[in-house]
C-alpha positions as CSV (number, residue, x, y, z in Angstrom):
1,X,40.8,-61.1,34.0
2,X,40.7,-61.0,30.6
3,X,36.8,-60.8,28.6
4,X,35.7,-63.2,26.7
5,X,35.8,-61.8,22.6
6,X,32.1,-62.1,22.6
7,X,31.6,-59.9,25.7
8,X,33.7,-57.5,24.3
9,X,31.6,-58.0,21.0
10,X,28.9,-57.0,22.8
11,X,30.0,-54.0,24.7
12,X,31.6,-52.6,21.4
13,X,28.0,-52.8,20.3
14,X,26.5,-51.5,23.3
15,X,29.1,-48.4,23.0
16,X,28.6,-48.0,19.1
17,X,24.9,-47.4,19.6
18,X,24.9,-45.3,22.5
19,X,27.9,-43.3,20.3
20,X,24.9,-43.3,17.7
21,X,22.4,-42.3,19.8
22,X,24.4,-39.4,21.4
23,X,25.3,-38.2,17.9
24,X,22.0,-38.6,16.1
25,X,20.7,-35.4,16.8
26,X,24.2,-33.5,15.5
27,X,24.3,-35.5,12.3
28,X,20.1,-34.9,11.5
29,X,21.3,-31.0,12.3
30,X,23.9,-30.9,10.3
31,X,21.8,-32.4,7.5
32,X,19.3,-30.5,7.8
33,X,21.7,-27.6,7.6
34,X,23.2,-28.9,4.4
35,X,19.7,-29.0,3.1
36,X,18.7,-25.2,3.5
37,X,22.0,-24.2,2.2
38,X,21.2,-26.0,-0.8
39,X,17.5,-25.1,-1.1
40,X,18.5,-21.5,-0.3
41,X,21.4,-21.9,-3.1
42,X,18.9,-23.1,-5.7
43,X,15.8,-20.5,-4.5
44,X,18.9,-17.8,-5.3
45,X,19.9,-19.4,-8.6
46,X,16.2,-19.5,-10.0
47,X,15.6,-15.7,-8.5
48,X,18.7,-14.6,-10.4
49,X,17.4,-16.5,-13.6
50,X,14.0,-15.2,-13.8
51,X,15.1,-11.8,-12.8
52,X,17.6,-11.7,-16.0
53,X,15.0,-12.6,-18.3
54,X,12.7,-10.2,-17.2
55,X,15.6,-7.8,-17.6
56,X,16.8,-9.3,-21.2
57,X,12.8,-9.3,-22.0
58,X,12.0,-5.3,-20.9
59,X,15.8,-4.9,-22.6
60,X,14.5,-6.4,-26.2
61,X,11.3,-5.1,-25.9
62,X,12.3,-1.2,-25.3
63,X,14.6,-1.2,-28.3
64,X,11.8,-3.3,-30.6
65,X,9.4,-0.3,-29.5
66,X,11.8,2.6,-30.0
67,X,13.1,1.2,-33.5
68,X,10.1,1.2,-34.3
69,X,8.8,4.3,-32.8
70,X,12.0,5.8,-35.1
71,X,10.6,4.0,-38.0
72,X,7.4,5.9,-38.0
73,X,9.0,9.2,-37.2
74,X,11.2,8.7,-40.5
75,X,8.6,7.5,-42.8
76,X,4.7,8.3,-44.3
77,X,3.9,4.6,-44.4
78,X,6.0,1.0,-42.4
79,X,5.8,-1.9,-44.2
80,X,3.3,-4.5,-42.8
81,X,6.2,-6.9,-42.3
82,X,7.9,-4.8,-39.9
83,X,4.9,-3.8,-38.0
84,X,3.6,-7.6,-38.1
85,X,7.3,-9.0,-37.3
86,X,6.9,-5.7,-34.3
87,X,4.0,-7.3,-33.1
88,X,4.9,-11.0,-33.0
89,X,8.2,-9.9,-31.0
90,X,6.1,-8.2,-28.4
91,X,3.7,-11.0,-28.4
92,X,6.3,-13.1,-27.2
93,X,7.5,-10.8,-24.7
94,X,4.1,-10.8,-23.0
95,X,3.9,-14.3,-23.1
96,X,7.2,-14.9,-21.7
97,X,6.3,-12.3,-19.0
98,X,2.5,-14.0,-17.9
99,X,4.9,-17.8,-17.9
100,X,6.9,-16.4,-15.0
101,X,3.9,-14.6,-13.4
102,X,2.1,-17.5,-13.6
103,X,4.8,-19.2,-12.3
104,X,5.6,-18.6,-8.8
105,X,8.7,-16.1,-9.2
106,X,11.3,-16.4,-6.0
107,X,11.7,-12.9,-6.1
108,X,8.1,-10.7,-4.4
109,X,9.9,-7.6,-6.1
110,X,9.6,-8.9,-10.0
111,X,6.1,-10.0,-10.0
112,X,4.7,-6.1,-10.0
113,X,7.4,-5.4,-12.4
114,X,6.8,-8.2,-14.3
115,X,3.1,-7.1,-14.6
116,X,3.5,-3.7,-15.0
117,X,5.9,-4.7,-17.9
118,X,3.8,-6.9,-19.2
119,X,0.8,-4.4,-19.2
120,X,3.3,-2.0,-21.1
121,X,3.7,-4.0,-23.7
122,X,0.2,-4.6,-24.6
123,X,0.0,-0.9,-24.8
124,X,2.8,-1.0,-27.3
125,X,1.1,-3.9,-29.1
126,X,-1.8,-2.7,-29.4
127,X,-0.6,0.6,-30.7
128,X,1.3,-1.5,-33.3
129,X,-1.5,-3.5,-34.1
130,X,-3.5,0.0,-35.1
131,X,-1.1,-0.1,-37.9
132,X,-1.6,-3.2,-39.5
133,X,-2.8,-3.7,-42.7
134,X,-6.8,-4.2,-42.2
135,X,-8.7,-2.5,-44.9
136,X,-10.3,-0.4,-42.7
137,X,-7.2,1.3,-41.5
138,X,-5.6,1.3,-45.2
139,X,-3.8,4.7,-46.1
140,X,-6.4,7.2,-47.2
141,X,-6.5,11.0,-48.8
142,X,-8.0,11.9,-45.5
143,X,-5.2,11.7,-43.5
144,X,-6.3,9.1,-41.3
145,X,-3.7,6.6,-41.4
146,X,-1.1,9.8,-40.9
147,X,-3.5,10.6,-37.8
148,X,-3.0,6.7,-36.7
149,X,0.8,7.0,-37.3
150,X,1.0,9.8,-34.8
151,X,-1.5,8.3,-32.1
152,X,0.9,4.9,-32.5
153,X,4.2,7.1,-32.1
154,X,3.1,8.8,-29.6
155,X,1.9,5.8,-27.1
156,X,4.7,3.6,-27.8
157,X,6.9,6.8,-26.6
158,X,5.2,6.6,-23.6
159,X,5.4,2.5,-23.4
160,X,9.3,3.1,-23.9
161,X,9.3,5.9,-21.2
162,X,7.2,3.8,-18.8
163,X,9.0,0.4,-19.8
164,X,12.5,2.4,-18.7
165,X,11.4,3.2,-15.6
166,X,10.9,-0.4,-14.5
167,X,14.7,-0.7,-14.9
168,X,16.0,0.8,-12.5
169,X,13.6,-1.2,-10.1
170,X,14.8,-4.3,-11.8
171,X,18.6,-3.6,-11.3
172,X,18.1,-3.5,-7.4
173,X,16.2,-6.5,-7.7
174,X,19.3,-8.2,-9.3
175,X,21.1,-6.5,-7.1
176,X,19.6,-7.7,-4.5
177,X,19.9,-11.5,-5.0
178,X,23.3,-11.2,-5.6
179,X,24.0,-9.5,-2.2
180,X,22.7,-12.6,-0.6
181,X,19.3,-11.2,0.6
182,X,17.3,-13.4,1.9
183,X,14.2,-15.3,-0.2
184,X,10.8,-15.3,1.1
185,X,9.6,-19.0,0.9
């Protein structure tokens, strides 16, 4: 009683693709699987990325504000280069800042303190910006340019006190990602 190769051909088939058909659904849930692992992996990653820049941004921009802030303290009159260099830095701080809010950040608890930085620093810019050298707010007997100096020391006091208080916020955030919490879509 032995089968002909072909029928044995034939059953070998008939077995393979009931063996696929059986294991179809396993293998597409398997992929699948291996797909939101990655997704999730790479939904982490970029969480964790823009998360440390916002950090590294608020980091540079605190220090650029209280160097400065020091800088008036210790003298009558900055230089225009520092205060225009000042204001180019924290420029590109709020840019960077409005990219990623534009952007859609994978992290819900940045995008207030992205904001909220990012409305800081226009505070502090525009403080700085006071200071610049337009003709109408040139030094004068008057006082009014040591009057500006204190207004402009003052706020970006308050825009470093207010920019340090997103920190803390920011650290759980980080925190948070690297825990393993789980991403909103």
């Amino acid at each position: 009683m032995h089968s002909h190769p072909i029928v044995l051909f034939h059953r070998l088939q008939e077995y393979a693709t009931l063996g696929a058909l059986v294991a179809s659904p396993f293998v597409a849930w398997w992929g699948k699987r291996w797909v939101d692992r990655w997704e999730d992996r790479l939904r982490r990653e970029q969480a964790r990325r823009c998360a440390i820049d916002v950090a590294v941004t608020l980091s540079k921009s605190i220090r650029l504000c209280e160097d400065v802030r020091q800088a008036l303290q210790a003298t009558r009159r900055v230089p225009d280069e520092t205060i225009e260099a000042a204001v180019e830095s924290l420029d590109l701080s709020r840019r960077t800042l409005r990219l990623y809010l534009r952007g859609h950040i994978p992290l819900y608890e940045l995008i207030p303190l992205a904001a909220a930085a990012e409305r800081r620093l226009g505070q502090g810019h525009e403080a700085m910006r006071a200071l610049q050298g337009a003709p109408d707010l040139a030094p004068t007997p008057d006082g009014r340019y040591a009057g500006q100096l204190e207004s402009a020391r003052a706020e970006l006091q308050l825009v470093v006190e207010r920019l340090q208080g997103l920190q803390p916020d920011l650290g759980r955030a980080i925190a948070k990602v690297d825990a393993g919490w789980a991403l909103p879509d």
